[in-house]
N, CA, C and O atoms as CSV, one atom per row, in Angstrom:
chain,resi,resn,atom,element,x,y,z
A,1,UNK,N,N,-3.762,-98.629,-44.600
A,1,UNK,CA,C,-4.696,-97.989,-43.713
A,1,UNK,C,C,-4.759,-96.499,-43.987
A,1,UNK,O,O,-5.758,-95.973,-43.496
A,2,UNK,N,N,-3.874,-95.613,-44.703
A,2,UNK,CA,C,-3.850,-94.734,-44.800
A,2,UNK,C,C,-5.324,-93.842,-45.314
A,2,UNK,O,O,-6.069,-94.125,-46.252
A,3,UNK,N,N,-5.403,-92.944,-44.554
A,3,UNK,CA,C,-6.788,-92.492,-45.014
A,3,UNK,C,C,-6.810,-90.654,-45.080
A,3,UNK,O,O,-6.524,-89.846,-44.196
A,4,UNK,N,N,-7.224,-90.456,-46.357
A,4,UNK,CA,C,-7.178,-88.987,-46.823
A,4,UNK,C,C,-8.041,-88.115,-45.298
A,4,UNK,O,O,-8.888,-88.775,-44.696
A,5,UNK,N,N,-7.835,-87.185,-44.988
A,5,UNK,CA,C,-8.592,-85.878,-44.786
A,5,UNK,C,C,-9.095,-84.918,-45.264
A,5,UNK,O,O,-8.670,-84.199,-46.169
A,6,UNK,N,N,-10.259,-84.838,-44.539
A,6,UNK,CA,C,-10.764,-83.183,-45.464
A,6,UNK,C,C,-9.815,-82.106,-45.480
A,6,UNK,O,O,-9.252,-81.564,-44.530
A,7,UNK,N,N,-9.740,-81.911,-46.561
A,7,UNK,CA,C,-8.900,-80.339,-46.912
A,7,UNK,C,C,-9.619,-79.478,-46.574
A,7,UNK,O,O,-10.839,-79.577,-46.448
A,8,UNK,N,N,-8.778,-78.264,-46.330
A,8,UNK,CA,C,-8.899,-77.538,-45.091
A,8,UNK,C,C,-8.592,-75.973,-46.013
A,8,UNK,O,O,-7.482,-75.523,-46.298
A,9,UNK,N,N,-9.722,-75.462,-46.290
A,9,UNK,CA,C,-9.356,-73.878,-47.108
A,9,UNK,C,C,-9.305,-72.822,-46.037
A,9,UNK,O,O,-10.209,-72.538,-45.252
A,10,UNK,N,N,-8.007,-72.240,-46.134
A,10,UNK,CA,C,-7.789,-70.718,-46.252
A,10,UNK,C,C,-8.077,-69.650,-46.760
A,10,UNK,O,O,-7.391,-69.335,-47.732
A,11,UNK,N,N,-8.864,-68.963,-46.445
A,11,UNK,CA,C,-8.526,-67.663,-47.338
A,11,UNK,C,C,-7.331,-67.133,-47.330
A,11,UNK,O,O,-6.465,-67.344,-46.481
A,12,UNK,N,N,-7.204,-66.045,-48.790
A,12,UNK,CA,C,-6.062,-65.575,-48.412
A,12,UNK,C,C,-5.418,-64.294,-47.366
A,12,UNK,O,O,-5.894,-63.312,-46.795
A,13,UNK,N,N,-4.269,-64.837,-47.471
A,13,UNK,CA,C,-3.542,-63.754,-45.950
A,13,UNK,C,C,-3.270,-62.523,-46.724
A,13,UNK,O,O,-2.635,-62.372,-47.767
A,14,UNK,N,N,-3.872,-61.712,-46.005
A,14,UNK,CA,C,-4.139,-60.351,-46.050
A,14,UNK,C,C,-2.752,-59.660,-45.008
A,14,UNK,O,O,-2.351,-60.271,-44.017
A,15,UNK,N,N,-2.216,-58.446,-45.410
A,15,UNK,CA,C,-1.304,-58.081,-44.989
A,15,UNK,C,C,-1.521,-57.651,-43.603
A,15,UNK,O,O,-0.501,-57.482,-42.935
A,16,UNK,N,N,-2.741,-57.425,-43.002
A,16,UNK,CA,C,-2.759,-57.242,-41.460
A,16,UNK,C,C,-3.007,-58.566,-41.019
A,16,UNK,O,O,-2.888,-58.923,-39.846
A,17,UNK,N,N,-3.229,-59.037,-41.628
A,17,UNK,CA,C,-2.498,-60.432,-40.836
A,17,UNK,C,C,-1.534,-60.810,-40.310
A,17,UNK,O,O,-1.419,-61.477,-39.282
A,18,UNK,N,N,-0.531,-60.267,-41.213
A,18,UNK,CA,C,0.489,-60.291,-40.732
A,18,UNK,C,C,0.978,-59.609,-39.871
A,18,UNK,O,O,1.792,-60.094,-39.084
A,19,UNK,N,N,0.500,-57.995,-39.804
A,19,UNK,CA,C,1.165,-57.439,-39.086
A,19,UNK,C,C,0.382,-57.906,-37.514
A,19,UNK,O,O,1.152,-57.801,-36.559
A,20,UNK,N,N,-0.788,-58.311,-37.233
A,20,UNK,CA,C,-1.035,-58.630,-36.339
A,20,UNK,C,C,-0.572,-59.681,-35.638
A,20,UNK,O,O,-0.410,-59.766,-34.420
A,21,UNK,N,N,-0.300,-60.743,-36.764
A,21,UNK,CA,C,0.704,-61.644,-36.058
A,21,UNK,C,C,1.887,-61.221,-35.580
A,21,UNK,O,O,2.265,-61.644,-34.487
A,22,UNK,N,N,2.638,-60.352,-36.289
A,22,UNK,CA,C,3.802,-60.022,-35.171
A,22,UNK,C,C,3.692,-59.617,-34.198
A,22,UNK,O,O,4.492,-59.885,-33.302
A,23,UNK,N,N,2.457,-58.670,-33.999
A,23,UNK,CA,C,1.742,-58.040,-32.327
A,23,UNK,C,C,1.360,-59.556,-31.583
A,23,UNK,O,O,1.904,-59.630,-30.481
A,24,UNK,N,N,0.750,-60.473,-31.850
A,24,UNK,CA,C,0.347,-60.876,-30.995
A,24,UNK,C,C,1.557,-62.312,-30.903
A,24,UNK,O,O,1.378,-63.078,-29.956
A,25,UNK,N,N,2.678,-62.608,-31.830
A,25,UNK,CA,C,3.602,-63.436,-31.893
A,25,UNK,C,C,5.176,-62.439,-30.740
A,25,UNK,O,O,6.070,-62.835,-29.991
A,26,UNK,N,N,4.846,-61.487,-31.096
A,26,UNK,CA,C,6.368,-60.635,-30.236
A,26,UNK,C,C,7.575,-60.838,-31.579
A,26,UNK,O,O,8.748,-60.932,-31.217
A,27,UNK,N,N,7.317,-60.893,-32.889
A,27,UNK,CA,C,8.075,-60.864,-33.602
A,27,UNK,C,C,7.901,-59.647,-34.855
A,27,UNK,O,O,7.262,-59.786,-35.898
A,28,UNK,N,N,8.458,-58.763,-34.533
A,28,UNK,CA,C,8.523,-57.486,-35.111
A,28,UNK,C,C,9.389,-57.445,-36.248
A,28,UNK,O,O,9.610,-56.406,-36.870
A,29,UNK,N,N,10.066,-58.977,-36.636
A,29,UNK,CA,C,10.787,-58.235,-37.759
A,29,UNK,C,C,10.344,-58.272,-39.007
A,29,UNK,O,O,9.924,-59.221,-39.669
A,30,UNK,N,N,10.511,-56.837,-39.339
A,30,UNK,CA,C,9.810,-56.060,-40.713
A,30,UNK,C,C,10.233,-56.720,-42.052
A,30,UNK,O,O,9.951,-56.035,-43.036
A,31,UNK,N,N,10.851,-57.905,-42.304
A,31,UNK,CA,C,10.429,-58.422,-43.593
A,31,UNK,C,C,9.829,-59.265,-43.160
A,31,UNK,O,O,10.321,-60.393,-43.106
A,32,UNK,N,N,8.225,-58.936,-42.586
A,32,UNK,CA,C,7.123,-59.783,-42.526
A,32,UNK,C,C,6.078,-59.084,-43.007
A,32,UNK,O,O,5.096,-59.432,-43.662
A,33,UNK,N,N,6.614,-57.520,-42.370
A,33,UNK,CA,C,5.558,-56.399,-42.913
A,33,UNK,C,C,5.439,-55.074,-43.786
A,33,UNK,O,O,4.428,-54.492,-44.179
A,34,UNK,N,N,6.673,-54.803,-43.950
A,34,UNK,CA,C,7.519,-53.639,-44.426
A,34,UNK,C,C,7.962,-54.520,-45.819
A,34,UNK,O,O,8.918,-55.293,-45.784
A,35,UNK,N,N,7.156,-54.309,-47.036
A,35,UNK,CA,C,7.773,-54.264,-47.860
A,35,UNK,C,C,9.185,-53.957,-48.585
A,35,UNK,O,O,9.632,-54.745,-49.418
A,36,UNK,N,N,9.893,-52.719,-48.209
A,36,UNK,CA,C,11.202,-52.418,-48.665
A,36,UNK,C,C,11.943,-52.699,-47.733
A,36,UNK,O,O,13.111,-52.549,-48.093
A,37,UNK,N,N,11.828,-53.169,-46.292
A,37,UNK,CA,C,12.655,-54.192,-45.593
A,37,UNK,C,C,12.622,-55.459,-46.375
A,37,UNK,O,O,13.715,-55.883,-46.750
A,38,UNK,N,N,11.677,-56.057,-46.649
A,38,UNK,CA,C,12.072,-57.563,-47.184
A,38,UNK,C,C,12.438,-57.185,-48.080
A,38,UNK,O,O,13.565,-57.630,-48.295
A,39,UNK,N,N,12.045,-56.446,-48.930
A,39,UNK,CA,C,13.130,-56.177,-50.208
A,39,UNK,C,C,14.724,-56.291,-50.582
A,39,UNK,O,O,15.489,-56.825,-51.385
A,40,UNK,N,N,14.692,-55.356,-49.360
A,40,UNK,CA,C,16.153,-54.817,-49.101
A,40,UNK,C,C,17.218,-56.144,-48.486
A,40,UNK,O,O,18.448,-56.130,-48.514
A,41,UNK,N,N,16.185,-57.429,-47.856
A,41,UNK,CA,C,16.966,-58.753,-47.702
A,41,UNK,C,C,16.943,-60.022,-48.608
A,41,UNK,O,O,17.520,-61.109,-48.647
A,42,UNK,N,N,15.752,-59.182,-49.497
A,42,UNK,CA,C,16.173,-60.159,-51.108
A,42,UNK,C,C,14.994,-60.700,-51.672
A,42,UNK,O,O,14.916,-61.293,-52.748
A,43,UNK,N,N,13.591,-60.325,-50.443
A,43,UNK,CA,C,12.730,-60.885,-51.118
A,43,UNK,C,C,12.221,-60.115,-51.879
A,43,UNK,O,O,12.522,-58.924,-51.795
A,44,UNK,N,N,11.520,-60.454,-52.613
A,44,UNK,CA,C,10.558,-59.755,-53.601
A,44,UNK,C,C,9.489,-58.933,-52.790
A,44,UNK,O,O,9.491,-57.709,-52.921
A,45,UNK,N,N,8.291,-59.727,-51.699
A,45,UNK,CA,C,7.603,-59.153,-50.655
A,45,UNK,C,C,7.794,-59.249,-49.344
A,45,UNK,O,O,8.767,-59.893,-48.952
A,46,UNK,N,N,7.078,-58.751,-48.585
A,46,UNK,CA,C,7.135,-59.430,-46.951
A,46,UNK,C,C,6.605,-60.598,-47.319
A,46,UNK,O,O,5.678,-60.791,-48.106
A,47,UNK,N,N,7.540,-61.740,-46.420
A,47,UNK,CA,C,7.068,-63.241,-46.263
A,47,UNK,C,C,6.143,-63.277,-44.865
A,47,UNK,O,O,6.446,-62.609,-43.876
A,48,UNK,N,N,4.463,-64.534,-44.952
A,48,UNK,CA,C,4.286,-64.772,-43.870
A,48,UNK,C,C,5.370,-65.392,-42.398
A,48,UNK,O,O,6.390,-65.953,-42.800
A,49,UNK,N,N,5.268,-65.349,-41.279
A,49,UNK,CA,C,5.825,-65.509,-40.661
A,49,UNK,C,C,5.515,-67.276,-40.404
A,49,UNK,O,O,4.323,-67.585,-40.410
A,50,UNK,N,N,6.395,-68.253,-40.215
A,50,UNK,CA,C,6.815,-69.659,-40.702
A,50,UNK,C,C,5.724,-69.905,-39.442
A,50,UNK,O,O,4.811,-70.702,-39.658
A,51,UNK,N,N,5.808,-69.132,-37.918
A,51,UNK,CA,C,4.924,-69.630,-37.181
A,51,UNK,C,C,4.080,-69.833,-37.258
A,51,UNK,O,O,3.785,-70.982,-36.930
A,52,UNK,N,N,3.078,-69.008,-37.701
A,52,UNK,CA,C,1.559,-68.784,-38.117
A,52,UNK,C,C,1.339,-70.073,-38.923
A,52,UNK,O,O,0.568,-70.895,-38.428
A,53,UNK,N,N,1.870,-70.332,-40.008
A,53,UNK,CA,C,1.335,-71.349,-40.826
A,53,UNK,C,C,1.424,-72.366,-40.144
A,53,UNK,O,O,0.506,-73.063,-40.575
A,54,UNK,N,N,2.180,-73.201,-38.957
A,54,UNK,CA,C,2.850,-74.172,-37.788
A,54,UNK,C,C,1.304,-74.022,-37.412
A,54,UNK,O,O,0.582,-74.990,-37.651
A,55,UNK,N,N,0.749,-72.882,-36.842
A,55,UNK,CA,C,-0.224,-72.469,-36.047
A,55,UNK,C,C,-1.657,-73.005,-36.474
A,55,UNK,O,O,-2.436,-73.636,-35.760
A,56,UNK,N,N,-1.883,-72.506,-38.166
A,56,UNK,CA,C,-2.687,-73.298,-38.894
A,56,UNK,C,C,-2.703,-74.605,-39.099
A,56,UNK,O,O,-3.742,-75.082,-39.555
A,57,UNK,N,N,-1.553,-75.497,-38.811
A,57,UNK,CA,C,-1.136,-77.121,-39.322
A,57,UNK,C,C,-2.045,-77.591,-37.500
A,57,UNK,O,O,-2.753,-78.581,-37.315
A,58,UNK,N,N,-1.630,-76.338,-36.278
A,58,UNK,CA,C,-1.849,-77.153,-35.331
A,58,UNK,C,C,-3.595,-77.052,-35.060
A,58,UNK,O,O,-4.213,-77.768,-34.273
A,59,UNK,N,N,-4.158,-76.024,-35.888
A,59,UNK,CA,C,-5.893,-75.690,-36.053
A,59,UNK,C,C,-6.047,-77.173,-36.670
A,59,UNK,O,O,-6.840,-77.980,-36.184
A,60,UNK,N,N,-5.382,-77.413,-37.570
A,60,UNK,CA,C,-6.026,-78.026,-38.540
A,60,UNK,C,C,-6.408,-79.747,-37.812
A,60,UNK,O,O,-7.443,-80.389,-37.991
A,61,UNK,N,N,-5.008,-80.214,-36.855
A,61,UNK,CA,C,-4.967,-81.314,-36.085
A,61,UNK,C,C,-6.166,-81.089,-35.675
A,61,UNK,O,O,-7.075,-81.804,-36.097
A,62,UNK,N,N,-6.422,-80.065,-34.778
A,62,UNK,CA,C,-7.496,-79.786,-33.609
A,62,UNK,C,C,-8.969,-80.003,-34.598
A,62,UNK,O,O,-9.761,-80.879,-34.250
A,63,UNK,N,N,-9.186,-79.377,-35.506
A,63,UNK,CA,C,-10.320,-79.846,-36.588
A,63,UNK,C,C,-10.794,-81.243,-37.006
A,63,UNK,O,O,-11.937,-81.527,-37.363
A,64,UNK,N,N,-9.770,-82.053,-36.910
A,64,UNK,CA,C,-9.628,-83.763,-37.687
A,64,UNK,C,C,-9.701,-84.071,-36.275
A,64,UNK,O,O,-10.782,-84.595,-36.006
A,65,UNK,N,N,-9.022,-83.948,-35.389
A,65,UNK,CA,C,-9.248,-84.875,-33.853
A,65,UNK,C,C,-10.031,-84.086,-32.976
A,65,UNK,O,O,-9.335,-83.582,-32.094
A,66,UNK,N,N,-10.923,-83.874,-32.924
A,66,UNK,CA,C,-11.270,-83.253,-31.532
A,66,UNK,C,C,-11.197,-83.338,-30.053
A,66,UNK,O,O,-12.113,-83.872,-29.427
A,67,UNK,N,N,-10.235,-82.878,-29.507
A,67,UNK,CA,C,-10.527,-83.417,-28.224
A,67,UNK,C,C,-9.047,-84.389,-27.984
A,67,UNK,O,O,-8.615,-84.487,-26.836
A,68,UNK,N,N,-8.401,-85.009,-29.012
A,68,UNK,CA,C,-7.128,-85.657,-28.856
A,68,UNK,C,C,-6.367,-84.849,-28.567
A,68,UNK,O,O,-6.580,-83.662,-28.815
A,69,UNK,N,N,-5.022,-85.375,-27.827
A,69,UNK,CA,C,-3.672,-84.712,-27.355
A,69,UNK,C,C,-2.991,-85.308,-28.711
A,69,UNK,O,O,-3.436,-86.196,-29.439
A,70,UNK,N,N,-1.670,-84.493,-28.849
A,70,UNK,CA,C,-0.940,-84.803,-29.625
A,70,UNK,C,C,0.381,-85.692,-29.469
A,70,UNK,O,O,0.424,-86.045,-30.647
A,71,UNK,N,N,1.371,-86.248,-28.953
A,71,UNK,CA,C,2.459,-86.733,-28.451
A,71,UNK,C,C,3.387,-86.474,-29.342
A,71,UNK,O,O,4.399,-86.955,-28.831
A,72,UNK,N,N,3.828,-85.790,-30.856
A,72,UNK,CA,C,4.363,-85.822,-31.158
A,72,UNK,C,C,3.881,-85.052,-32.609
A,72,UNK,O,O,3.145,-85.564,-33.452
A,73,UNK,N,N,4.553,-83.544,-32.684
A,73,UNK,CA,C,4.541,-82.502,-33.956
A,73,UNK,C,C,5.575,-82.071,-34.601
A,73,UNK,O,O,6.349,-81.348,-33.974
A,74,UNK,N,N,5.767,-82.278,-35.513
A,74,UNK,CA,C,6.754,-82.029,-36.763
A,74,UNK,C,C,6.685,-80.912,-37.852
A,74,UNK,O,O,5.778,-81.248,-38.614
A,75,UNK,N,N,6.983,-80.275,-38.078
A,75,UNK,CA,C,7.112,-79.367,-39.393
A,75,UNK,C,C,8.360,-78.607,-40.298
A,75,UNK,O,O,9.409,-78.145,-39.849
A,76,UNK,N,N,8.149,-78.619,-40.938
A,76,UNK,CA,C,9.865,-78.070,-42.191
A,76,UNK,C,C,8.946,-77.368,-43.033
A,76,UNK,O,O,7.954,-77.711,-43.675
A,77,UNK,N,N,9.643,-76.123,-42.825
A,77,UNK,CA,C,9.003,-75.005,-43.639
A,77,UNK,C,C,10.111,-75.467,-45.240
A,77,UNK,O,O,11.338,-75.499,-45.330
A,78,UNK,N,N,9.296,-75.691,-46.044
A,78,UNK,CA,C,9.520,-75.850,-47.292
A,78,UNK,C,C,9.088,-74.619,-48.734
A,78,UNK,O,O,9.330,-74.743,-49.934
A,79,UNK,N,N,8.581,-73.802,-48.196
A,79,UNK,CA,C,8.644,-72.237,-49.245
A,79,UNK,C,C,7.881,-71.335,-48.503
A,79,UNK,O,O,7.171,-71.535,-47.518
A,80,UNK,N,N,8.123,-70.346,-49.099
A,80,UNK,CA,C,7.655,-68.698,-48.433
A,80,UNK,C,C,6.279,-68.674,-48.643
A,80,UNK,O,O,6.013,-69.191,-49.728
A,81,UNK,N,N,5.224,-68.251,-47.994
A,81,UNK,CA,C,3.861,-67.778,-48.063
A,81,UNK,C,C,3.761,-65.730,-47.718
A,81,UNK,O,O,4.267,-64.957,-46.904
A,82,UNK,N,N,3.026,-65.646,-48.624
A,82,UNK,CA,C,3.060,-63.992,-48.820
A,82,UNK,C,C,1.525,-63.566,-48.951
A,82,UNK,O,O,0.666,-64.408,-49.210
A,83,UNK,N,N,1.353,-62.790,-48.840
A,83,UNK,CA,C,-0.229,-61.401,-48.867
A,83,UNK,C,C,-0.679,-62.338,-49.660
A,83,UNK,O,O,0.183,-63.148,-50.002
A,84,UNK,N,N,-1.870,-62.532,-50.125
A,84,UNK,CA,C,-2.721,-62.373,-50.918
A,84,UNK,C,C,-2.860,-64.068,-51.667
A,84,UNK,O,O,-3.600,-64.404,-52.591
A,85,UNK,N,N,-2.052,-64.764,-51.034
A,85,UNK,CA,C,-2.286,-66.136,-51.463
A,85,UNK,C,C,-3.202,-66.863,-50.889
A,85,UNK,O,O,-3.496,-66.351,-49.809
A,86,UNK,N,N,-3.825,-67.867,-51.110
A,86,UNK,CA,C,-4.980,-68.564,-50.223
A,86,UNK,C,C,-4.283,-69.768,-50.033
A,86,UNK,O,O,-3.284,-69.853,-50.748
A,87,UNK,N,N,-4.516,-70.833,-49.211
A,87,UNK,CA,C,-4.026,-71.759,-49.005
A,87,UNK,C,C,-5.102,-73.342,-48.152
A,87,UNK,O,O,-5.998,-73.335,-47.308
A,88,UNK,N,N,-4.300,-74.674,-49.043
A,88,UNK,CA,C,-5.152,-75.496,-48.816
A,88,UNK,C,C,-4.401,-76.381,-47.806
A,88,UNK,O,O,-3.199,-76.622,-47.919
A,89,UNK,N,N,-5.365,-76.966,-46.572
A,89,UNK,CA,C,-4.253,-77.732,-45.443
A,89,UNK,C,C,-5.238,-79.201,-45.903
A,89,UNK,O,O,-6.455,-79.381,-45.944
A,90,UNK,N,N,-4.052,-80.095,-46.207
A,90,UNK,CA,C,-3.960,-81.414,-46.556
A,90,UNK,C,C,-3.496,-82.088,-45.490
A,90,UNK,O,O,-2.683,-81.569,-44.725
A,91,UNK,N,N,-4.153,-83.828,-45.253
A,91,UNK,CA,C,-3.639,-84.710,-44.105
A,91,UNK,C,C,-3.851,-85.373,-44.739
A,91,UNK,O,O,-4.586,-85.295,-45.723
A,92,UNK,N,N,-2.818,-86.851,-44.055
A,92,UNK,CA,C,-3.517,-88.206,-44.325
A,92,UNK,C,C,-2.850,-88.792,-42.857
A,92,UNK,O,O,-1.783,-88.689,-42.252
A,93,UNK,N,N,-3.965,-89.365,-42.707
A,93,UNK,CA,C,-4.091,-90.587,-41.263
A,93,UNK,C,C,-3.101,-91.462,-41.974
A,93,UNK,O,O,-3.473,-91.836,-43.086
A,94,UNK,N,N,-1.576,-91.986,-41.456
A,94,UNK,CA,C,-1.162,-93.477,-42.130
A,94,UNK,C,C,-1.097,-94.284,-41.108
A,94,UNK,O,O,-0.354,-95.254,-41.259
A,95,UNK,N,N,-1.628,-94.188,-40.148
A,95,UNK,CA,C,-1.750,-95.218,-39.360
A,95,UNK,C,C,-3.217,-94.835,-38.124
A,95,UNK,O,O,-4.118,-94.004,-38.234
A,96,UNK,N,N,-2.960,-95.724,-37.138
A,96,UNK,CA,C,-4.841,-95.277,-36.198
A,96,UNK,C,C,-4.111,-94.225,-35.222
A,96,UNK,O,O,-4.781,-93.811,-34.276
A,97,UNK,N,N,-2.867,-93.785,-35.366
A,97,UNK,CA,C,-2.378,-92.569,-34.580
A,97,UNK,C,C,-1.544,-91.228,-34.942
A,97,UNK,O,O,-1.294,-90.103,-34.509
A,98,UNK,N,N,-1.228,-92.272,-36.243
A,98,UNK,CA,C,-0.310,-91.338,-37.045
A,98,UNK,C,C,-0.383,-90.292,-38.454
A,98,UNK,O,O,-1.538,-90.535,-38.803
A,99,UNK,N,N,-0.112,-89.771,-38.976
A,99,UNK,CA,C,0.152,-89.121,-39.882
A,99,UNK,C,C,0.454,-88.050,-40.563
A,99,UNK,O,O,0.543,-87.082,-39.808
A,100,UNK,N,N,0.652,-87.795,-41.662
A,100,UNK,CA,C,1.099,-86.471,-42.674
A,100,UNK,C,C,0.271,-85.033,-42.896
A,100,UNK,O,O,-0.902,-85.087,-43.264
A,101,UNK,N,N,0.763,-84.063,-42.717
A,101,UNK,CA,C,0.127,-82.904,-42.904
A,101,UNK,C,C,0.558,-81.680,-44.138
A,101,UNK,O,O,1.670,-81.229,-43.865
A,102,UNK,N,N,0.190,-81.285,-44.923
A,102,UNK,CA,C,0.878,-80.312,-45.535
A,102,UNK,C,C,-0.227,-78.708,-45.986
A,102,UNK,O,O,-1.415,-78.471,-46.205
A,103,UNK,N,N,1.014,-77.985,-45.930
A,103,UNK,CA,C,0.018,-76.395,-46.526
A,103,UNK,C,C,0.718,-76.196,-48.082
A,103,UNK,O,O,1.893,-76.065,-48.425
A,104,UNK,N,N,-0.225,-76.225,-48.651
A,104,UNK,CA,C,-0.352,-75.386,-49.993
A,104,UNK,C,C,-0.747,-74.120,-50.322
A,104,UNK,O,O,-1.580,-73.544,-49.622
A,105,UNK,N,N,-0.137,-73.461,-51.557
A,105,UNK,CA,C,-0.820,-72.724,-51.966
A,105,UNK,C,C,-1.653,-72.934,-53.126
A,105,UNK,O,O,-1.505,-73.851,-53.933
A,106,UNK,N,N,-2.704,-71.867,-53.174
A,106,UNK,CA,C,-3.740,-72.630,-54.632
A,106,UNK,C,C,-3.242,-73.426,-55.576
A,106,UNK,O,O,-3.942,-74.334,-56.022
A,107,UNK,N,N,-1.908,-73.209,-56.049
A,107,UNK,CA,C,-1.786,-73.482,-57.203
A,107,UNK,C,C,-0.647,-74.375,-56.767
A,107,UNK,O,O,0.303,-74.609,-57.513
A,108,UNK,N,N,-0.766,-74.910,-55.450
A,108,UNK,CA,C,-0.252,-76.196,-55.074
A,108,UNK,C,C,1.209,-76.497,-54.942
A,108,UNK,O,O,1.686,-77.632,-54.956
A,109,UNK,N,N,2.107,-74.987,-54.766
A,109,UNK,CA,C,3.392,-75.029,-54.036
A,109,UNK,C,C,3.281,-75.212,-52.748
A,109,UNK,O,O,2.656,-74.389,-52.079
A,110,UNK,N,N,3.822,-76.239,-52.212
A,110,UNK,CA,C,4.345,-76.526,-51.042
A,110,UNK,C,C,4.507,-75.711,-50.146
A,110,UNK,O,O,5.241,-74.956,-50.783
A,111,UNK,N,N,4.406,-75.171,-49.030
A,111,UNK,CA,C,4.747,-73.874,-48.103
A,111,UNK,C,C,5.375,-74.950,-46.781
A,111,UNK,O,O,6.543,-74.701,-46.486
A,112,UNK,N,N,4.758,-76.013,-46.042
A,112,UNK,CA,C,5.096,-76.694,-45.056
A,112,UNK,C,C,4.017,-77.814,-45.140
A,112,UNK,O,O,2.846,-77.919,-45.505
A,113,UNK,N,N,5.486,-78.984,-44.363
A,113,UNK,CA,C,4.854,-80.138,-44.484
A,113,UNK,C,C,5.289,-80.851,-43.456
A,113,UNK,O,O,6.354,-80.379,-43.058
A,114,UNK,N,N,4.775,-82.245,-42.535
A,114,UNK,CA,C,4.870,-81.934,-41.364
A,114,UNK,C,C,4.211,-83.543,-41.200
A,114,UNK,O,O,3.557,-84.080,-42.094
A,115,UNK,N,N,4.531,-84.196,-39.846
A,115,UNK,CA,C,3.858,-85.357,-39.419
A,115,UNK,C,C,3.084,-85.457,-37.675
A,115,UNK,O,O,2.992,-84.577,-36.820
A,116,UNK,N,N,2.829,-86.266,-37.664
A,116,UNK,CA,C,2.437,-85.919,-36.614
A,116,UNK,C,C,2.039,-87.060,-35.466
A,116,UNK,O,O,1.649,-88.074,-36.045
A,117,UNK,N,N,2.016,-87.211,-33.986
A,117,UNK,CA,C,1.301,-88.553,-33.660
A,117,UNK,C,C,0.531,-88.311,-32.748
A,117,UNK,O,O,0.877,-87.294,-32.148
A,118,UNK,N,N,-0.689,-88.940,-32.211
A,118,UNK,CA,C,-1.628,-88.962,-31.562
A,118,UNK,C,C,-1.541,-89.474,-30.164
A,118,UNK,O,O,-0.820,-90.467,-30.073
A,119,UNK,N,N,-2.046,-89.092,-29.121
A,119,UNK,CA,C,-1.597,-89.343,-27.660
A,119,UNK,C,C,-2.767,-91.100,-27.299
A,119,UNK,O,O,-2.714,-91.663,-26.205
């Protein structure tokens, strides 16, 4: 029964994105936005913040169901998302209530992946 979904494009996240997400998330910490803070904890850039992309997985439900409740959301952040990447949100229905969600980036690293069930 499993049945694909429309993929779901992002543009890419632009660095006030981020910083706005920490204004409007209450999470201020600067290796999200401050380059030589994340540096200085090992990343290469500021990483998006793991919520936001959660946030996009839960747009994306709301896009494919309209109007459904959810009973049950899942996600495992599986790699870092940063500035300037775009990203594609993938589903598949595997059952008439259930199924799989994931975010990519263009070039199809994994960022989060996630299940989900329908009320």
């Amino acid at each position: 029964m499993a049945q694909k979904l429309p993929d779901i494009h992002k543009k890419a996240l632009a660095p006030i994105d981020m910083v706005r997400y920490s204004g409007a998330s209450g999470d201020f910490n600067e290796i999200h936005t401050v380059p030589k803070v994340a540096r200085s904890k090992g990343f290469k850039e500021p990483i998006a913040h793991g919520m936001l992309l959660m946030g996009w997985a839960a747009d994306a439900l709301d896009e494919w169901f309209p109007g459904r409740k959810l009973s049950k959301f899942t996600v495992r952040f599986v790699g870092m998302a940063h500035a300037g990447e775009a990203f594609i949100i993938e589903g598949m229905l595997t059952t008439d209530n259930a199924g799989e969600l994931q975010i990519k980036d263009a070039s199809g690293t994994g960022k989060l992946v996630g299940s989900f069930e329908l009320a």
